[in-house]
C-alpha positions as CSV (number, residue, x, y, z in Angstrom):
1,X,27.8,-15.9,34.1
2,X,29.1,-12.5,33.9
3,X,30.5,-10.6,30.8
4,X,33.4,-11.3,28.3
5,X,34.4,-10.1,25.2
6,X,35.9,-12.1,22.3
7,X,37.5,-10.4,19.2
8,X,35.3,-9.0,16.3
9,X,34.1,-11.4,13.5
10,X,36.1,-8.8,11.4
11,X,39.3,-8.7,12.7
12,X,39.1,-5.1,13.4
13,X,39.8,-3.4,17.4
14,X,35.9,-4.3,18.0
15,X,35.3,-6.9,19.9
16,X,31.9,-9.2,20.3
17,X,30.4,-8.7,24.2
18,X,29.0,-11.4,25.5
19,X,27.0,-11.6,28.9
20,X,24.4,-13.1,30.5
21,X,20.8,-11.2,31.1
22,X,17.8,-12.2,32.1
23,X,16.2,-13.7,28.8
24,X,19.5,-15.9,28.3
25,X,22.7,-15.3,27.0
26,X,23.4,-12.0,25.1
27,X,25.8,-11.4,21.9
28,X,27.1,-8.1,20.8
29,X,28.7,-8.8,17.5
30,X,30.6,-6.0,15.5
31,X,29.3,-5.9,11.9
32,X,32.2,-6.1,9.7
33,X,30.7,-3.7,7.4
34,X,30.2,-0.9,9.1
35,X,32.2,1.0,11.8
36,X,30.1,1.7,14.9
37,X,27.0,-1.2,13.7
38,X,26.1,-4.1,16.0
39,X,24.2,-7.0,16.2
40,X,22.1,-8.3,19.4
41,X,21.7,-11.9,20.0
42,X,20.1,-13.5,22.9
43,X,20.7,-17.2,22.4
44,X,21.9,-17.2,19.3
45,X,18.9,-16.0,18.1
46,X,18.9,-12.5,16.1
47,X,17.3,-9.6,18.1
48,X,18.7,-6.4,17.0
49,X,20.9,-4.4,14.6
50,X,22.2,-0.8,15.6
51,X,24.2,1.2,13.8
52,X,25.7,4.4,16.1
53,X,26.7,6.5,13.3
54,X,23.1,6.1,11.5
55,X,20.5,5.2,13.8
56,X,18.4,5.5,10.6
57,X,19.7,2.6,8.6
58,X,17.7,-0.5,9.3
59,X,19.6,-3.6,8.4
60,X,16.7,-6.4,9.1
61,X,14.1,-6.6,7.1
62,X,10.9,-6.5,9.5
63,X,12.3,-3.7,10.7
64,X,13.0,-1.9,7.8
65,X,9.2,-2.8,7.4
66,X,8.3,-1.5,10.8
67,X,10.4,1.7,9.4
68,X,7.6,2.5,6.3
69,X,5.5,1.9,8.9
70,X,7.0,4.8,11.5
71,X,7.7,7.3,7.8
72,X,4.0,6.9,7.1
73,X,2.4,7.2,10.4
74,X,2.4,11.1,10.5
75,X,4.1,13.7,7.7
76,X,7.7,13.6,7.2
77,X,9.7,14.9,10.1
78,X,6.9,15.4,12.7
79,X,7.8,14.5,16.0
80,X,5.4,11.8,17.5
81,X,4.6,10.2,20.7
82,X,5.5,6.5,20.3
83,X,5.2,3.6,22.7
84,X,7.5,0.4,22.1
85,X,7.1,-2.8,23.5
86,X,10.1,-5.0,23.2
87,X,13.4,-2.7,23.6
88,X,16.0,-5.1,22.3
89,X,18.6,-2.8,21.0
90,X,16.6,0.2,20.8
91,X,16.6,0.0,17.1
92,X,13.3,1.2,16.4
93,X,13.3,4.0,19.0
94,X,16.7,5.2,17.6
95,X,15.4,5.2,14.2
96,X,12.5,7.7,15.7
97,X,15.0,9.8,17.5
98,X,16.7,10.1,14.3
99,X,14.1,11.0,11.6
100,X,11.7,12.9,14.0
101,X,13.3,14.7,16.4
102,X,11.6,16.1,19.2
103,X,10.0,12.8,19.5
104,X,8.4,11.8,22.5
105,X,8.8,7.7,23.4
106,X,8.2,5.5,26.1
107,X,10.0,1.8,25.5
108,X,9.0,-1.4,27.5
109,X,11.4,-3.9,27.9
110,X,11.0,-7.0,30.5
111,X,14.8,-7.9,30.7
112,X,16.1,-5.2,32.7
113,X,19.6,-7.3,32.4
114,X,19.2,-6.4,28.5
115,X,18.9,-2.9,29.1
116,X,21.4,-2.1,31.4
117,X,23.8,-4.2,28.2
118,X,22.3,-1.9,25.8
119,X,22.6,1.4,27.4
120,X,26.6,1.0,28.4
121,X,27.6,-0.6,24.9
122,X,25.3,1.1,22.6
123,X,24.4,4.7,24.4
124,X,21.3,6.2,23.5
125,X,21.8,9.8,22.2
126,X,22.0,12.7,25.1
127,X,19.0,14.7,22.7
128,X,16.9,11.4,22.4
129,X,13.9,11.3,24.5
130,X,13.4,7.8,25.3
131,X,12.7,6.6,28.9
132,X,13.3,3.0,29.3
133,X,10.8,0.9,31.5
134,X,11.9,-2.3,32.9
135,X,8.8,-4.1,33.0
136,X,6.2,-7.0,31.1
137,X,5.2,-5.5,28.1
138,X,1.4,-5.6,29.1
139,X,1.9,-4.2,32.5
140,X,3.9,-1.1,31.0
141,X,1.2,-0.5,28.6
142,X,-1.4,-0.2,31.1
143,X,0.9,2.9,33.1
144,X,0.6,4.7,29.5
145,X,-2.0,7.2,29.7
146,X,-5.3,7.3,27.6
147,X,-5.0,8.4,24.1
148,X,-1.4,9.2,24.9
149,X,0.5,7.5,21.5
150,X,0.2,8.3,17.9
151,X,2.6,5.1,17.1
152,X,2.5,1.7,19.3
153,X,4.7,-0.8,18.1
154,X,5.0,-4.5,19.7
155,X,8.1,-6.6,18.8
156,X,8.4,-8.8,21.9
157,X,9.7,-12.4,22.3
158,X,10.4,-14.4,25.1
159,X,12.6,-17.5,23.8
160,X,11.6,-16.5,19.8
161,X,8.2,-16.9,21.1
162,X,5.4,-13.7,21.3
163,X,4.3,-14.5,24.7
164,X,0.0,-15.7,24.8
165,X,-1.2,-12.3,26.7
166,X,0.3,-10.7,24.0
167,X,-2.1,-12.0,21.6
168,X,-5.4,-11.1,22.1
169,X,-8.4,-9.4,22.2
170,X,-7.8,-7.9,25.5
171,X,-4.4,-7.1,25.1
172,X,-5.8,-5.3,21.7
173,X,-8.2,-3.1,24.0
174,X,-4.9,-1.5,25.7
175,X,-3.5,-0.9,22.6
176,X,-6.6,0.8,21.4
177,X,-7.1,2.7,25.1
178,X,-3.4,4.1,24.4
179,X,-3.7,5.4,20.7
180,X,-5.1,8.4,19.6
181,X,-7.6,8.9,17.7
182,X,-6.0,8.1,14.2
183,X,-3.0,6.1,15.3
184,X,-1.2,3.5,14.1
185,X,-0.5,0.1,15.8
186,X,2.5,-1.9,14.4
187,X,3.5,-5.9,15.6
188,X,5.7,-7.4,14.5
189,X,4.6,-11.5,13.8
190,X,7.0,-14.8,13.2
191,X,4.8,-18.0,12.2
192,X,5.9,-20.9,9.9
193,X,3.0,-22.9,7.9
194,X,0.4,-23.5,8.2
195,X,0.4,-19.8,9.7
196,X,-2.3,-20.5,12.0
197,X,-0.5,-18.0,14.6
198,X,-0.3,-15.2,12.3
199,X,-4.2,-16.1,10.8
200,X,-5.4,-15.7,14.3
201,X,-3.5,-12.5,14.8
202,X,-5.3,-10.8,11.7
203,X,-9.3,-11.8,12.6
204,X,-7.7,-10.7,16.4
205,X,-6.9,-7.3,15.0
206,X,-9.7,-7.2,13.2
207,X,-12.3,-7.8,16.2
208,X,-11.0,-4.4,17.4
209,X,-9.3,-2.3,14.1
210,X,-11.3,-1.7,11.1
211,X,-8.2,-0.8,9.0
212,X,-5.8,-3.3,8.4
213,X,-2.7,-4.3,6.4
214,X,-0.1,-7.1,6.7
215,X,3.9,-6.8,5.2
216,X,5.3,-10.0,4.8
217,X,7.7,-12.1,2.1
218,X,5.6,-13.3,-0.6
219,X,6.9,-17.0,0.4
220,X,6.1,-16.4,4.2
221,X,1.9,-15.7,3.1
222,X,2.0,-18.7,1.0
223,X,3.3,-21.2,3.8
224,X,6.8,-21.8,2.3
225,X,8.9,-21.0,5.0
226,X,9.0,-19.4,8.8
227,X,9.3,-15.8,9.0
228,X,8.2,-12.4,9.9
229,X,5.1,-10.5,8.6
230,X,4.4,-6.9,9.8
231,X,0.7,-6.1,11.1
232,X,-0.5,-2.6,10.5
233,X,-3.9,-1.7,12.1
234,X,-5.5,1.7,12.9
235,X,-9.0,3.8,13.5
236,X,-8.8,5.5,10.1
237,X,-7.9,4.5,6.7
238,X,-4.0,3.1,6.1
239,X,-1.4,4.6,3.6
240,X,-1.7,1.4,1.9
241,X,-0.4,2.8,-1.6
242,X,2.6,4.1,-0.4
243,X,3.7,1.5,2.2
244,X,3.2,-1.1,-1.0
245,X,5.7,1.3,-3.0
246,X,8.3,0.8,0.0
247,X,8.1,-2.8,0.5
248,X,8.0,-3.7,-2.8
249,X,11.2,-1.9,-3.3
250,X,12.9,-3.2,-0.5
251,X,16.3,-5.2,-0.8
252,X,13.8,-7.9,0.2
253,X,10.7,-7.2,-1.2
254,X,7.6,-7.4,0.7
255,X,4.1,-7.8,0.0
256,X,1.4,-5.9,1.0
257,X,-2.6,-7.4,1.4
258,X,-5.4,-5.3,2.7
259,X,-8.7,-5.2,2.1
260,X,-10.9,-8.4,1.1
261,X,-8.0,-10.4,0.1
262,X,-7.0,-9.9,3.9
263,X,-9.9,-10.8,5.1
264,X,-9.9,-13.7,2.8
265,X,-6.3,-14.8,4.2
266,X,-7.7,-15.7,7.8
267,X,-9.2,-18.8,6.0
268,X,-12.1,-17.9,8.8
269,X,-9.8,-17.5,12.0
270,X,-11.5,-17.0,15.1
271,X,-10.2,-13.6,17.1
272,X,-8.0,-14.7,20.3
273,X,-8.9,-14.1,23.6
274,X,-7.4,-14.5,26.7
275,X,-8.4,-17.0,27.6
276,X,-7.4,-19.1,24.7
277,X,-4.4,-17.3,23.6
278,X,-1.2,-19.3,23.5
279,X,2.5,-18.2,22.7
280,X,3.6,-17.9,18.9
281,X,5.0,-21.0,17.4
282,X,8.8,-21.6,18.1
283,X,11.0,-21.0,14.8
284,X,12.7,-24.7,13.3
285,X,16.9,-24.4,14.0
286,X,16.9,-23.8,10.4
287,X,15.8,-20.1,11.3
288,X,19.3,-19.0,12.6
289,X,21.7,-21.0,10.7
């Protein structure tokens, strides 16, 4: 199936782009709202929001999340050397480009369909300095050189599912080879109750991190619904003060745990290895309607 185009949910000249990649089929949907903003979909599912004028405006909420998260990893402004796995849009490495300039970032993205989308309809700043690798998230990670990254972030799903080798210990040990010492990893975690996924993702990060922090809905950590929570781990102590003061202030407040009452959460999770990892649980329709 190649591409088409269909008029704009608003009305206006913009028109939705739709084609098909390699992870399914992709939407481009005009936000209605604001002139030069889209949406990515890949199967109807939500991947992405970019907005061209202000790459620093971060519409869904994990990201705006995994944004405290980027503010906080270094003082204001700094430029940073960040690796991304999962490209989507390029929201997140935009939203570097824009508030540290100078920046130095290496994105990972597996559907090489999805990027060649993304960089004719959306184009990435001349200025930027991204480079774009077309490859399985854990296999670009291991071409990143030791102690390379200040910032990792992983926000990868393969059918709204965080594949099982991107769960574990080992997978963790790349992470760790990459970052510097004192740098921050950031993942970003869907799970539904009973949250056994995202329990086993904690005592994972915690076989291999002694700092950690979660962000998450207050009605995601007590089982109500399915939905996003934000891991934060690192080698030295978290900014956990401040990156409470941003969530809790969020259009959608989030809440932060640490500490004890993180540990507590895991309910005694055992840490995931390879060999036992399996994918993320798949979100109920409900999700995306």
């Amino acid at each position: 199936m190649g591409k088409s185009r269909k008029p704009g949910r608003g009305g206006g000249a913009a028109e939705a782009v739709v084609e098909a990649v390699d992870g399914g089929l992709a939407e481009l949907i005009p936000d209605r709202d604001r002139a030069r903003a889209w949406t990515l979909l890949i199967d109807g599912a939500p991947q992405s929001h970019v907005d061209l004028d202000d790459p620093a405006y971060l519409s869904f909420e994990y990201q705006r999340r995994l944004g405290h998260v980027i503010d906080l990893a270094a003082p204001a402004g700094r430029p940073v050397h960040a690796v991304h796995l999962g490209g989507g849009a390029l929201t997140l490495a935009r939203y570097v480009a824009a508030t540290r300039p100078r920046s130095t970032q290496q994105v990972v993205e597996r559907d090489a369909a999805l990027v060649q989308l993304v960089r004719r309809e959306l184009p990435l700043e001349a200025k930027a300095r991204i480079r774009v690798r077309s490859a399985d998230a854990r296999d670009g990670l291991a071409k990143v050189s030791d102690g390379w990254a200040d910032l990792v972030i992983t926000d990868v799903f393969s059918g709204a599912r965080t594949p099982a080798h991107l769960t574990s210990t080992e997978f963790l040990d790349e992470i760790r080879r990459v970052l510097k010492p004192g740098g921050t990893y950031a993942a970003n975690l869907a799970d539904g109750p009973p949250l056994a996924h995202l329990r086993g993702q904690i005592a994972t990060a915690a076989a291999r991190f002694p700092e950690l922090a979660l962000v998450a809905d207050p009605a995601v950590l007590r089982g109500k619904r399915f939905g996003n929570a934000v891991l934060v781990a690192s080698d030295h102590p978290l900014p956990v003060a401040e990156l409470t003061r941003r969530a809790a202030t969020d259009p959608h407040p989030g809440r932060v745990e640490h500490g004890r009452t993180l540990v507590d959460f895991t309910g005694g999770a055992s840490a995931v290895t390879d060999a036992a990892a399996v994918a993320s649980p798949a979100p109920p329709p409900s999700v995306f309607r």
